[in-house]
C-alpha positions as CSV (number, residue, x, y, z in Angstrom):
1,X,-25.8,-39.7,-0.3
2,X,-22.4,-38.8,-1.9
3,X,-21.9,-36.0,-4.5
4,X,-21.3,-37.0,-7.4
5,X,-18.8,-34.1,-8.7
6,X,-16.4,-36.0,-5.9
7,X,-16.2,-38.4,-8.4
8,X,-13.6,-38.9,-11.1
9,X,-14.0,-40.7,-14.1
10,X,-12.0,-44.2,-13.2
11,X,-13.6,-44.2,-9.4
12,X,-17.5,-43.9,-10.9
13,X,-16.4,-47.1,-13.6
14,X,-15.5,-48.9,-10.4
15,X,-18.7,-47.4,-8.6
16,X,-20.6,-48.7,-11.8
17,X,-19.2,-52.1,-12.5
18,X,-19.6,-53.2,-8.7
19,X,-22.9,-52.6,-8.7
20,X,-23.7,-54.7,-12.1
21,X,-23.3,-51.7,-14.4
22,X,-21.6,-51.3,-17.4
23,X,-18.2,-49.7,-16.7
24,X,-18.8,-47.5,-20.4
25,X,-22.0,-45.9,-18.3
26,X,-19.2,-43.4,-16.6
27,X,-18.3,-41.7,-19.7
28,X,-22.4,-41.3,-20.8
29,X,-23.0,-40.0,-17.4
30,X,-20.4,-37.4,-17.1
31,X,-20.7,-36.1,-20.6
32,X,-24.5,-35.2,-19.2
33,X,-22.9,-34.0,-16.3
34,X,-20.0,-31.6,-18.1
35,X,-21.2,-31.3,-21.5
36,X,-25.0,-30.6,-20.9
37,X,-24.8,-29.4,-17.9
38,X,-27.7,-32.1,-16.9
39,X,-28.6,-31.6,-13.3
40,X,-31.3,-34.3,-12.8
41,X,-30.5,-38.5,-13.3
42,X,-33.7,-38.8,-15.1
43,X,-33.0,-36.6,-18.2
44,X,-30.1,-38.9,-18.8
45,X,-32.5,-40.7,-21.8
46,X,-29.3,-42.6,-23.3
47,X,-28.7,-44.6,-19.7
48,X,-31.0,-47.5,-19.0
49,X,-34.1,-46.9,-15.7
50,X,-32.5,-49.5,-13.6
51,X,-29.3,-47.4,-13.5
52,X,-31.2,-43.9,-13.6
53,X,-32.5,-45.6,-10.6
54,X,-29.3,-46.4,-8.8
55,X,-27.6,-43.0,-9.4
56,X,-30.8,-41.2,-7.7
57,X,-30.8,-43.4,-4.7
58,X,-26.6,-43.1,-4.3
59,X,-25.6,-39.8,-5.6
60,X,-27.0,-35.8,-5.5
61,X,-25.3,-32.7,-7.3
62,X,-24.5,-31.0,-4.4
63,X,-24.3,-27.1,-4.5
64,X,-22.4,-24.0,-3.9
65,X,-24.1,-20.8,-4.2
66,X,-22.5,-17.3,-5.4
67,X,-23.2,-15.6,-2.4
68,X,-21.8,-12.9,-3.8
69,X,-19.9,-11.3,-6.4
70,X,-17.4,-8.3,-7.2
71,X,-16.2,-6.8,-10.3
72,X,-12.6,-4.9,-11.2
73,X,-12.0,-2.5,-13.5
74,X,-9.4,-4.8,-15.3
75,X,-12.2,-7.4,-16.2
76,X,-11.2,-9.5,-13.4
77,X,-14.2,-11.2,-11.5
78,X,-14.3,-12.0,-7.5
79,X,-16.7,-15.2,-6.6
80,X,-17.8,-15.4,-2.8
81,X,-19.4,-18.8,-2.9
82,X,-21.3,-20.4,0.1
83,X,-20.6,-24.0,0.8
84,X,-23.3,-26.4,1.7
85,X,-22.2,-26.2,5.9
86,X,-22.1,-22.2,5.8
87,X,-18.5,-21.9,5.4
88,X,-17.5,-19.0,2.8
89,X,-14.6,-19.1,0.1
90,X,-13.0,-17.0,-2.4
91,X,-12.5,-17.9,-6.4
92,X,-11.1,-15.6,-9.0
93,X,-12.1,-15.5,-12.8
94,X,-9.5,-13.3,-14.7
95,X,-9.1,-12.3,-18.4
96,X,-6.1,-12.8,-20.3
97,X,-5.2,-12.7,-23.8
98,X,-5.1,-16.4,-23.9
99,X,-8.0,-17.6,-22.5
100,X,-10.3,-17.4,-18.9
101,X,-7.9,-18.5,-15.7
102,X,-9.7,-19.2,-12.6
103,X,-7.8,-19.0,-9.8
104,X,-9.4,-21.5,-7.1
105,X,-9.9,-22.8,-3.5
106,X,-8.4,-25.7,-2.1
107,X,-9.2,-24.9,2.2
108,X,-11.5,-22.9,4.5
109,X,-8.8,-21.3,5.7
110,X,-5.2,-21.5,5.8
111,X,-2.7,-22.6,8.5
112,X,0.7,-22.1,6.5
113,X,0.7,-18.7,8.2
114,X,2.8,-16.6,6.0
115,X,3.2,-13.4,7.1
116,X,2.6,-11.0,4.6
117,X,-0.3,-13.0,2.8
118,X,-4.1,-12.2,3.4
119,X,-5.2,-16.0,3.1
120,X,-3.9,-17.1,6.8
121,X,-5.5,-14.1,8.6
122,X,-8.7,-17.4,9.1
123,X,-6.7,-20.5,10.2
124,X,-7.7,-24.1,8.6
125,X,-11.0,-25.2,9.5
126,X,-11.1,-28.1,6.4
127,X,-9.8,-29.0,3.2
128,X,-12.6,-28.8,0.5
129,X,-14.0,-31.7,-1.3
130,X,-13.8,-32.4,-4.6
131,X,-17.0,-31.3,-5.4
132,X,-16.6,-28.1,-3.5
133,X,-13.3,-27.6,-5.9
134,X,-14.9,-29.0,-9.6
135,X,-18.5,-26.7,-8.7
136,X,-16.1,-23.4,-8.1
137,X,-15.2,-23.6,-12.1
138,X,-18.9,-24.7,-13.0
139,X,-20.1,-22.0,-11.0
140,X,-18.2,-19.4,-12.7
141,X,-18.0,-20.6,-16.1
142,X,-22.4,-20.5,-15.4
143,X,-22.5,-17.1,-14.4
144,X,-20.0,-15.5,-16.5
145,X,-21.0,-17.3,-19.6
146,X,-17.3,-18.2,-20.5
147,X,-15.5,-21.3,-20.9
148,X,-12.2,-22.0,-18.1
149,X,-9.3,-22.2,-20.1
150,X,-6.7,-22.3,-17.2
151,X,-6.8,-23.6,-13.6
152,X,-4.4,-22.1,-11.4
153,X,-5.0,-23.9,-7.9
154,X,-3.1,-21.3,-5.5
155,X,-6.5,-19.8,-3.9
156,X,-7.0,-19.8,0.0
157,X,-5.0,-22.7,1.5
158,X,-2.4,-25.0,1.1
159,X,-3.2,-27.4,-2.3
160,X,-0.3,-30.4,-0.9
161,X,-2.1,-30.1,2.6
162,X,-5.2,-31.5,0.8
163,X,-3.4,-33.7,-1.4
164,X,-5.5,-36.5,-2.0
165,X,-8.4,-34.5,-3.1
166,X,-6.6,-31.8,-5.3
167,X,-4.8,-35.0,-7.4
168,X,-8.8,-36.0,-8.3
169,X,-9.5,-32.2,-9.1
170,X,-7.1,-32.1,-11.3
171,X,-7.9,-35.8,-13.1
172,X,-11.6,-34.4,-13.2
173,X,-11.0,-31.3,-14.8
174,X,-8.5,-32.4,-17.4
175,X,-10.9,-35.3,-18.3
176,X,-11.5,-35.0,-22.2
177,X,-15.1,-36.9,-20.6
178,X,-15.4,-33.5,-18.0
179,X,-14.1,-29.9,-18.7
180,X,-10.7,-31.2,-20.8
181,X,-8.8,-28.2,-18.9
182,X,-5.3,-29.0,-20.8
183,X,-2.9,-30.6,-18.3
184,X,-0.3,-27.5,-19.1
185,X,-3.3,-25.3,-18.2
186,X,-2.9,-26.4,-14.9
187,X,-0.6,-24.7,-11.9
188,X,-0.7,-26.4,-8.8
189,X,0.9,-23.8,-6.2
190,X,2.8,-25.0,-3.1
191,X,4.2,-23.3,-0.2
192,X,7.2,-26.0,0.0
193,X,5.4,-28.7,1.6
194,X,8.6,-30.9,0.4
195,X,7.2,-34.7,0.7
196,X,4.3,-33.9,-1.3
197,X,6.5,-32.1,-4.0
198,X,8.1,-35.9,-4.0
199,X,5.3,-37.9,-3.7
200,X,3.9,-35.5,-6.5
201,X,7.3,-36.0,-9.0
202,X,5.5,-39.3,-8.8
203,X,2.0,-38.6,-10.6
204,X,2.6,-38.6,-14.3
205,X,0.7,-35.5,-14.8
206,X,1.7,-32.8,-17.3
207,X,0.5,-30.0,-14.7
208,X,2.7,-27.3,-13.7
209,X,4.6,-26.4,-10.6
210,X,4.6,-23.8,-9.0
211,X,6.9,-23.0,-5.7
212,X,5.7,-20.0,-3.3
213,X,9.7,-18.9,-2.4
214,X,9.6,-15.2,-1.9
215,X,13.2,-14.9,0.1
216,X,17.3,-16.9,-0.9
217,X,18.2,-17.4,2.6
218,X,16.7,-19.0,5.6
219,X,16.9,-16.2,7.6
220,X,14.5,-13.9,5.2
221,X,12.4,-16.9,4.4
222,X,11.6,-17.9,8.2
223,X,10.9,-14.4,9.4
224,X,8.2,-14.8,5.6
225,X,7.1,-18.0,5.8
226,X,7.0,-20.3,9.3
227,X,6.8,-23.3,6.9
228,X,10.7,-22.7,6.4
229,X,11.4,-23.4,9.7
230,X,10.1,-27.2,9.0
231,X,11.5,-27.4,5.4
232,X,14.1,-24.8,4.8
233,X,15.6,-24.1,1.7
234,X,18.3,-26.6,1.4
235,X,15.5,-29.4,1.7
236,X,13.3,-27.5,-0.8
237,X,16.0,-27.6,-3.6
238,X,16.6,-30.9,-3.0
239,X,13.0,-31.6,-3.5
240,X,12.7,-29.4,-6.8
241,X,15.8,-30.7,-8.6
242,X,14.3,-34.2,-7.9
243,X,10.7,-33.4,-9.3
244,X,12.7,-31.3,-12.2
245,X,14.9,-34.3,-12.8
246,X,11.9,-36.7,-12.2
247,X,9.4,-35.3,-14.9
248,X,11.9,-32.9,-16.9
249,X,9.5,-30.3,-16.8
250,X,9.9,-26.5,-15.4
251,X,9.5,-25.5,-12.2
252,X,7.9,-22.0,-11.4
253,X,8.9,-19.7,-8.4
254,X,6.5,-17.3,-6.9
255,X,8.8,-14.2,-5.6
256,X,6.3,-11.2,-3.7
257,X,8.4,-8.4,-3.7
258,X,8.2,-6.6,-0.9
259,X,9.8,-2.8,0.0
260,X,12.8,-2.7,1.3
261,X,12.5,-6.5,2.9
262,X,13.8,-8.9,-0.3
263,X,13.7,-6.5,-3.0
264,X,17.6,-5.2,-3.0
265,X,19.9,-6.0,-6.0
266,X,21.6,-8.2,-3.1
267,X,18.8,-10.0,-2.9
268,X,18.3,-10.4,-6.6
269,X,22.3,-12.2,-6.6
270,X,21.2,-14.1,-4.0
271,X,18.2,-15.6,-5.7
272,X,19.9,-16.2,-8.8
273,X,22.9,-18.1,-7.2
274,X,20.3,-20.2,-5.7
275,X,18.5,-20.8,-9.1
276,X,21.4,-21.0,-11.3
277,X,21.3,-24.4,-13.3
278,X,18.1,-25.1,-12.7
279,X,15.2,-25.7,-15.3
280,X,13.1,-22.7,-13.9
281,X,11.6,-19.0,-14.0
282,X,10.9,-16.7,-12.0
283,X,7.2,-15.2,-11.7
284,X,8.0,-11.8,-10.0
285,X,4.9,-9.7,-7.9
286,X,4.8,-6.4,-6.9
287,X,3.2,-7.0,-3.0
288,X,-0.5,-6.2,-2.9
289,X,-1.8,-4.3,0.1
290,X,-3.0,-6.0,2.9
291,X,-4.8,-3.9,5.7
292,X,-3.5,-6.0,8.7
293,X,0.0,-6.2,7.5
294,X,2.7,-3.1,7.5
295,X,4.2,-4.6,4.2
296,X,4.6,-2.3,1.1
297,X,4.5,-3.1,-2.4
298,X,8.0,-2.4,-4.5
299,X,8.2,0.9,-6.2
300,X,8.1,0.2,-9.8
301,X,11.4,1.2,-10.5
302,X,12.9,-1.5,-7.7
303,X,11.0,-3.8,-9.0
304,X,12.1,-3.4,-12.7
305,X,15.8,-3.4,-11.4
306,X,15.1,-6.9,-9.7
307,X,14.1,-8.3,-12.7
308,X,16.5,-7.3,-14.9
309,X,19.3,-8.3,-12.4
310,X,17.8,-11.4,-12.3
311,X,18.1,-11.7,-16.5
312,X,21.2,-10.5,-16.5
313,X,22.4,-13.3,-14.7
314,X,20.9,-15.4,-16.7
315,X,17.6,-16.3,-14.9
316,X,14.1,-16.3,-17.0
317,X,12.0,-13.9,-15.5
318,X,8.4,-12.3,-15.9
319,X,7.2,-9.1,-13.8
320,X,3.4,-10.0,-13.5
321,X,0.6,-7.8,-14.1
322,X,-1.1,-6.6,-11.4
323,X,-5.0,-8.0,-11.7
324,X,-7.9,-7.6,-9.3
325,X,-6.2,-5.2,-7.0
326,X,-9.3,-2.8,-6.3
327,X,-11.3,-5.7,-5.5
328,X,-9.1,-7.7,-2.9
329,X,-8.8,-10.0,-5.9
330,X,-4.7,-10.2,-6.4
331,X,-2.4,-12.7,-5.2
332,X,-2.0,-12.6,-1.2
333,X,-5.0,-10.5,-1.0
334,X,-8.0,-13.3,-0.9
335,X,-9.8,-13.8,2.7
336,X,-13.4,-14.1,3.7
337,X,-14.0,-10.8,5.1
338,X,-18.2,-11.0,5.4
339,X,-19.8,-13.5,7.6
340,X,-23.1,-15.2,7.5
C-alpha cells in the first residue's frame, strides 16, 4: 500500500475521481490529516464508509520514529529519525525571532562530495520520499509542541538530485489544505546542479533560492566542491541570471568561510565582481568544525572584514549566527554518526 503523506493535494483529487470519488474528498481528507492530526481512515466521520473503505485498503500513514534527540544551549533542537527500512537521517528545529525553521532531509546520504562539509562523509544510498520529507516537520512540530514556520530544505543531500520529490514537498507543505508553510518561507538549497536551477526558473513557485558557492574562481571552487568540475562557475551564472530574470526574485549565495583558504579581502573583490549587478545577497558562515576535515573556521575579525568589503562594494550581505554548534547541529556539520 502507498503512504499517503506521498500524496499532494491535486495527485489524491485525481486518485479520488478515478476511482468514483468526489474530487472535493481531498481537501476533507487532508484537513484530518494536517489539521487534526487524524491518524486512522475511520475517524474521518465527515467522508462517506464506501470511501473510508477505499483509503484503508490503498493507503497507510507510514512512520518515522525519533530515534533520538539532542538539545543545544541556543534552543536549537537535533532530530535523529529512523526511517521505515533502518536507514537514519538528521533534521534540525531552530528558534528565531520570527518563527520555528526546520532545516530538513532530502537523501540518505550525499554524493555531491564537497570537501569541507560533514553531509558527504556517507555517500547516497536513496533520495527520500515524500512522505519521509512531509513526516520530518510532523515529527517535530509533535514533539516540540510548536508550529514550523520556515522550511529551509538544505539538510543531508542534494535537494535538485531528488527533484521530482522535493517539487511535491514543497506543494504539500505550502498547501493552505496541509501545513500552509508560506511559499517565501521556503529555501530550497542547491549545490549548482545547473539544469535543475533551469528546469526549476520554470515552476511558478514563490520559494526561495539558495546557491551553495563558497569560492569566485574555478580553481578555489573545484579543489571545494567536485560538482564545479561538471558545472563551473561560468555555467552557474548563466543559470542564475536566467532563473533571476525568469521569476525576478532574489537569489541567495551560501559563502562558508574558511581560514586562510577563501576568506582574504582578495577573495571578498573577487566575489563581488562576480555578483555585481545581480539581484542577490550574500549569506556569509563562519566554517563549523568537522572532525575529519583539517578546515578552520574564520577568526571573527576576518570574517567581519569579508563582510564589510563585500558592502562596501556594494553587495547585500548578512554574517549568520552560528546555531547548533555544540550539538553537530550547524550548517556542514549534519551526518549520521550512530548506527543501528
Amino acid at each position: 500500500m502507498k503512504n499517503i503523506f506521498n500524496e499532494t493535494l491535486e495527485s489524491l483529487e485525481n486518485t479520488l475521481v478515478e476511482s468514483g470519488f468526489k474530487a472535493f474528498s481531498a481537501r476533507q481528507i487532508f484537513d484530518w490529516m494536517y489539521k487534526k492530526d487524524i491518524r486512522d481512515f475511520y475517524e474521518m466521520t465527515n467522508i462517506s464508509k464506501d470511501l473510508r473503505a477505499f483509503l484503508s485498503s490503498h493507503y497507510t500513514f507510514g512512520n518515522i520514529d525519533i530515534f533520538t534527540k539532542q538539545y543545544s544551549s541556543d534552543g536549537t533542537r537535533k532530530y535523529l529519525f529512523k526511517l521505515s527500512d533502518g536507514h537514519l537521517i538528521e533534521s534540525v528545529l531552530m528558534a528565531h525571532d520570527y518563527g520555528k525553521s526546520l532545516c530538513i532531509t532530502t537523501q540518505v546520504g550525499c554524493n555531491i562530495g564537497c570537501s569541507f562539509c560533514a553531509s558527504g562523509l556517507l555517500k547516497k544510498i536513496r533520495n527520500l520520499s515524500v512522505a519521509e520529507m512531509v513526516m520530518q516537520v510532523l515529527e517535530v512540530q509533535k514533539e516540540a509542541k510548536v508550529r514550523v514556520s520556515h522550511v529551509v530544505i538544505m539538510g543531508t543531500g542534494e535537494p535538485f538530485d531528488n527533484y521530482d520529490n522535493v517539487m511535491k514537498f514543497i506543494d504539500v507543505i505550502n498547501s493552505p489544505y496541509a501545513l500552509e508553510i508560506g511559499a517565501r518561507h521556503i529555501t530550497i538549497s542547491t549545490s549548482g546542479i545547473v539544469p535543475k536551477i533551469v528546469q526549476f526558473s520554470e515552476e511558478s513557485k514563490q520559494v526561495n533560492l539558495a546557491i551553495s558557492l563558497h569560492a569566485p574562481t574555478n580553481e578555489l571552487r573545484s579543489k571545494l566542491m567536485k560538482i564545479n568540475d561538471v558545472y563551473p562557475l561560468e555555467a552557474l551564472m548563466k543559470s542564475v541570471k536566467q532563473y533571476v530574470a525568469k521569476t525576478n526574485r532574489r537569489v541567495t549565495f551560501e559563502y562558508i568561510l574558511l581560514q586562510d583558504i577563501n576568506d582574504s579581502i582578495e577573495y571578498a573583490d573577487a566575489l563581488s565582481d562576480l555578483l555585481r549587478g545581480l539581484n542577490c545577497y550574500v549569506n556569509l558562515i563562519r566554517y563549523n568544525a568537522v572532525d575529519e576535515f583539517s578546515y578552520e573556521p574564520t577568526e571573527e575579525d576576518s570574517a567581519n572584514r569579508f563582510y564589510q568589503r563585500l558592502l562596501k562594494r556594494g553587495i547585500q550581505a548578512t554574517l549568520r549566527r552560528e546555531m547548533g554548534a555544540d550539538i553537530d547541529a550547524a550548517c556542514g556539520q549534519l551526518r549520521t554518526k550512530k548506527t543501528i
